[in-house]
C-alpha positions as CSV (number, residue, x, y, z in Angstrom):
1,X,-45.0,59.8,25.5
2,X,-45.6,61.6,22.2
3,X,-41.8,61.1,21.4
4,X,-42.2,57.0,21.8
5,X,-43.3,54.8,19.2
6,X,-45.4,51.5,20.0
7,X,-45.8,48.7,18.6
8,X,-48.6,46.0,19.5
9,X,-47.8,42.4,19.1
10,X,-50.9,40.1,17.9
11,X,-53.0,43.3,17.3
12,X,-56.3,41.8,16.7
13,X,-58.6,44.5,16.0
14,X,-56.3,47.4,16.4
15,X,-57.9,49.0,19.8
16,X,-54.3,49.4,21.0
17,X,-53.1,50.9,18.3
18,X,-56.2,53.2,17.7
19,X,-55.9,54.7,21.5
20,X,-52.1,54.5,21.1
21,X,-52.4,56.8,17.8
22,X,-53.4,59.7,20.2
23,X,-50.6,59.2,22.7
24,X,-47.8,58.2,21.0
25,X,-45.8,59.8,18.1
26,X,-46.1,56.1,15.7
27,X,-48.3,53.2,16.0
28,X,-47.2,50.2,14.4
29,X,-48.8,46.6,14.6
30,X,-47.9,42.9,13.5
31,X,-51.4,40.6,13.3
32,X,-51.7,36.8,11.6
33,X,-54.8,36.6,11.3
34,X,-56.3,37.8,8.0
35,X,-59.5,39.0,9.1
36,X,-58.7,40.6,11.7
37,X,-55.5,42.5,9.5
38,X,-58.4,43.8,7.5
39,X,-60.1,45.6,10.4
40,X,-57.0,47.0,11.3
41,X,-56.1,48.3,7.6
42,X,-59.7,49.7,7.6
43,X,-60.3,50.8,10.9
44,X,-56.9,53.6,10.3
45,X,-58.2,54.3,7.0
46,X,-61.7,55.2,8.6
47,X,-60.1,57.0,11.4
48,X,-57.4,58.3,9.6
49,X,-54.8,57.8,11.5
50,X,-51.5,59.0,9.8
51,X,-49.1,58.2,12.6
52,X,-48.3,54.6,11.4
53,X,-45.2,52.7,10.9
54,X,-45.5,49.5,9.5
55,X,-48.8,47.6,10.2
56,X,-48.2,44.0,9.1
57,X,-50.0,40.8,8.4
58,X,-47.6,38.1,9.4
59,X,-46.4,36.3,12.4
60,X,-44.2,37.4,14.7
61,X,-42.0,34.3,14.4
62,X,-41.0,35.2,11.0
63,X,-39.5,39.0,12.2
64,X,-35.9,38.7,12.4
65,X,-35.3,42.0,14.1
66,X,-37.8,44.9,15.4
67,X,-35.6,47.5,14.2
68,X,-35.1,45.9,11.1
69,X,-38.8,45.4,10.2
70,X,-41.0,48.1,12.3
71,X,-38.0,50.6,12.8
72,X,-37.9,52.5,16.2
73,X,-40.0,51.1,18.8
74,X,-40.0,52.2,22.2
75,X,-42.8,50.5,23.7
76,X,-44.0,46.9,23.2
77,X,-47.8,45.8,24.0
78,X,-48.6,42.2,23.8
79,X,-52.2,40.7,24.9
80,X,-50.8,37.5,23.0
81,X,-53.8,35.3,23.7
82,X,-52.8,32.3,21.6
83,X,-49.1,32.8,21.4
84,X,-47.3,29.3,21.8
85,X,-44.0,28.8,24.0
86,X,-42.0,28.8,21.1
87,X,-43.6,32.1,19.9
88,X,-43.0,33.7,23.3
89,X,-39.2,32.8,23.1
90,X,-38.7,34.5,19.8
91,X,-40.5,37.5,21.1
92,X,-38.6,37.4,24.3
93,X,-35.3,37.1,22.0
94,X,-36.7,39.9,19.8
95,X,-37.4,42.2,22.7
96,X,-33.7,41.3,24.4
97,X,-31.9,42.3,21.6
98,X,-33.6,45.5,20.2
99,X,-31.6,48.6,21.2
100,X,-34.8,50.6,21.3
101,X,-37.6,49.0,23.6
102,X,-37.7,50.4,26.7
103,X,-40.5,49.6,28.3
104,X,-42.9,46.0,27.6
105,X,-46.3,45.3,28.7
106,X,-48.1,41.9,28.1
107,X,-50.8,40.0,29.8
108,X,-51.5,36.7,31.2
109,X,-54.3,35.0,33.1
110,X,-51.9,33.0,35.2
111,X,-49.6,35.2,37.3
112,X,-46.4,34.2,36.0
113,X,-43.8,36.1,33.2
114,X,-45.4,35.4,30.3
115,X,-42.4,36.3,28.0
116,X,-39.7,35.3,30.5
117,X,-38.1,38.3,31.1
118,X,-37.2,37.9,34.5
119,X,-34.5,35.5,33.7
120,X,-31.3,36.2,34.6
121,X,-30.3,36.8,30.9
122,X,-32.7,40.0,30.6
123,X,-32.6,43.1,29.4
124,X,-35.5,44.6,31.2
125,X,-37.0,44.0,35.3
126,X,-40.6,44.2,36.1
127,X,-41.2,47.5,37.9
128,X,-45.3,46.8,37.8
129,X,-48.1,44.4,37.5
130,X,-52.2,45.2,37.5
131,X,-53.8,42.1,38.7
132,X,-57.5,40.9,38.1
133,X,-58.5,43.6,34.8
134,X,-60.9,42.2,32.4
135,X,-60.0,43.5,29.1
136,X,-62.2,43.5,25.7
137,X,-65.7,42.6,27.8
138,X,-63.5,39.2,28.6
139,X,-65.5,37.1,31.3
140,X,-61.8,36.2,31.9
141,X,-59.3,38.3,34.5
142,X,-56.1,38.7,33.4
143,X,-52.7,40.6,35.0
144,X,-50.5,43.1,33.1
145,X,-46.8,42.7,34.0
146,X,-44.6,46.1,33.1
147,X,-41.0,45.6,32.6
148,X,-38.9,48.2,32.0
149,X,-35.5,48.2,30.2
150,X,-32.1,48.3,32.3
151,X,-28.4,48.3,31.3
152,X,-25.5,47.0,33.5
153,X,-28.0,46.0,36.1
154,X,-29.9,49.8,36.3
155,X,-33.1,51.2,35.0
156,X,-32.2,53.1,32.1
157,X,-34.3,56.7,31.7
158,X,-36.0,57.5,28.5
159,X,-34.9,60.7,26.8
């Protein structure tokens, strides 16, 4: 894992990307809420954490292209509480069309595919999912779907 990047969708406070510092050779995170961009910018100044690509205040809507804005990312986390359809379809567009991603993991409280990915159209197949895991002290139980990239219809391996 040390030679994948990640990059955490909707960061919020920046736990992901604080854990994922020590795991993963970059961080990077995209969050639209001001206050909560804030703890992020001063939680890795605190903790010095070097390992960063770009940690944005924006929303995800407004990226174009992950390679064009965060550079190589390899793994995608998204808790997106709060994300609208529309939101999840540019994502899910976003995630299809990046040459790098290669594996995703997001959350939902209702077992479904959050980001669509199981459509026929995708890039990427669930290999996982962790049912019932509270996250953040949540009262709430939520389920973690892991998709992993494929190409022609086969799981690709990471090199």
């Amino acid at each position: 894992m040390r030679t994948m990047n990640f990059l955490d969708i909707g960061a919020g406070a920046g736990v992901p990307i604080m854990h994922g510092s020590f795991y993963f050779k970059n961080v990077a995170a995209i969050e639209i809420q001001d206050t909560l961009y804030e703890m992020i910018k001063r939680m890795i100044s605190i903790l010095k954490i070097e390992n960063t690509l770009p940690i944005i205040r924006g929303d995800v809507t407004a990226v174009q292209s992950l390679e064009g804005v965060f550079g190589e990312i390899h793994i995608l986390y998204d808790f997106g509480i709060g994300m609208n359809a529309d939101g999840r379809e540019h994502l899910r567009r976003l995630t299809n069309e990046s040459t790098k991603v290669q594996f995703v993991l997001t959350f939902r409280q209702k077992k479904s595919d959050p980001m669509n990915l199981e459509r026929g159209d995708s890039n990427f197949e669930l290999i996982s999912s962790v049912a019932n895991l509270r996250i953040h002290k949540s009262t709430h139980c939520f389920t973690c779907y892991i998709f992993k990239r494929k190409i022609d219809g086969r799981l690709i391996l990471y090199n």
